[in-house]
N, C-alpha and C positions, 0 to 999 in steps of 0.2 A: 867352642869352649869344651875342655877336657874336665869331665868332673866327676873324682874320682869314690873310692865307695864309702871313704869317709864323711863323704860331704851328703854323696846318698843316703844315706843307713842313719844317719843325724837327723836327717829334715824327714826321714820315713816315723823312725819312733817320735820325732816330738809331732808329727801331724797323727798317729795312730793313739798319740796320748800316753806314750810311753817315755818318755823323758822332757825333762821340765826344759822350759828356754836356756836356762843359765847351763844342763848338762850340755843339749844341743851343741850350744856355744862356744862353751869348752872344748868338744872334739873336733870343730872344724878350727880351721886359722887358714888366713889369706894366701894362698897362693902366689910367691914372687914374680912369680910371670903366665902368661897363657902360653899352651900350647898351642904348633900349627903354627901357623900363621898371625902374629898378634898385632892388634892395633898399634899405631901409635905411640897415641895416650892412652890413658885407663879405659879398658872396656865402657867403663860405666863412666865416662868424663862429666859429666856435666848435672847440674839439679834438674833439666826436663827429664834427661833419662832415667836418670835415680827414683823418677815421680811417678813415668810410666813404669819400667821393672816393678816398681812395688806396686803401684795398683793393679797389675796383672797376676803380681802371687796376692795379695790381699783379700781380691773377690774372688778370687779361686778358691781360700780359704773360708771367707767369711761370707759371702757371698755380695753379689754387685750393690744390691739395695742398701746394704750398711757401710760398704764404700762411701758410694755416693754420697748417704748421707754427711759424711764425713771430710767432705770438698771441702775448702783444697788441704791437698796433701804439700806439707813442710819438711821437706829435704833438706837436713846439714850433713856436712861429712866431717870429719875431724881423724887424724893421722889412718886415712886411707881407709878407713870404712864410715858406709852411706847408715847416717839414720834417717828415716821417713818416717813422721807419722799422720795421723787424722787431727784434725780439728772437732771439737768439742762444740754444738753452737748451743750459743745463748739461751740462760734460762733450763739446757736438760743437765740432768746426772747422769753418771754412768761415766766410762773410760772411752779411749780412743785405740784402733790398730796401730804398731808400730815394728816394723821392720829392719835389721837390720844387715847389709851384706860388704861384702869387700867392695871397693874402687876398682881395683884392678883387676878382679875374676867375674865379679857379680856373683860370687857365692853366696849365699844365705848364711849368715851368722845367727840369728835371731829372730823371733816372731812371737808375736802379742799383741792380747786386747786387756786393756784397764777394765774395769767396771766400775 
């Protein structure tokens, strides 16, 4: 996957705390196709993979133990971009991770925790 330095430099400042989710968001947009060589279908076809992609940038963010906590992760997509988030269990407060990136590239649009 070809990914270019918009998509870099977006998901660098908002993980350096330098730009909110919603600017992030705004600079990147879905890529019409992959370069190279491209699948198929959508890189990212299906809700298992949508589930794994996110929970591998999530604990890399957040880190494993607040993942986990937060099994299972709920994948919908809707006009070609994946949202994933955590589940909340029973009885705590606080927010949930949710992520969210293209169908087609697996770019990173989005990333967040509730509180």
């Amino acid at each position: 996957m070809n990914v270019g330095p918009n998509t870099t430099c977006a998901l660098l400042l908002l993980l350096a705390g330098f730009a909110t989710p919603a600017s992030a968001a705004t600079a990147v947009r879905c890529a019409a196709k992959v370069e190279g060589h491209p699948p198929p279908k959508a890189l990212v076809a299906t809700p298992s993979v949508a589930v794994a992609l996110a929970r591998t940038y999530l604990s890399a963010i957040y880190g494993v133990k607040q993942i986990n906590d937060q099994l299972p992760l709920k994948a919908t997509v809707h006009e070609g971009v994946w949202r994933v988030e955590g589940t909340l269990k029973a009885n705590l407060k606080g927010g949930v991770a949710e992520i969210k990136f293209c169908q087609s590239t697996g770019q990173v649009l989005y990333v967040d925790h509730g509180r």
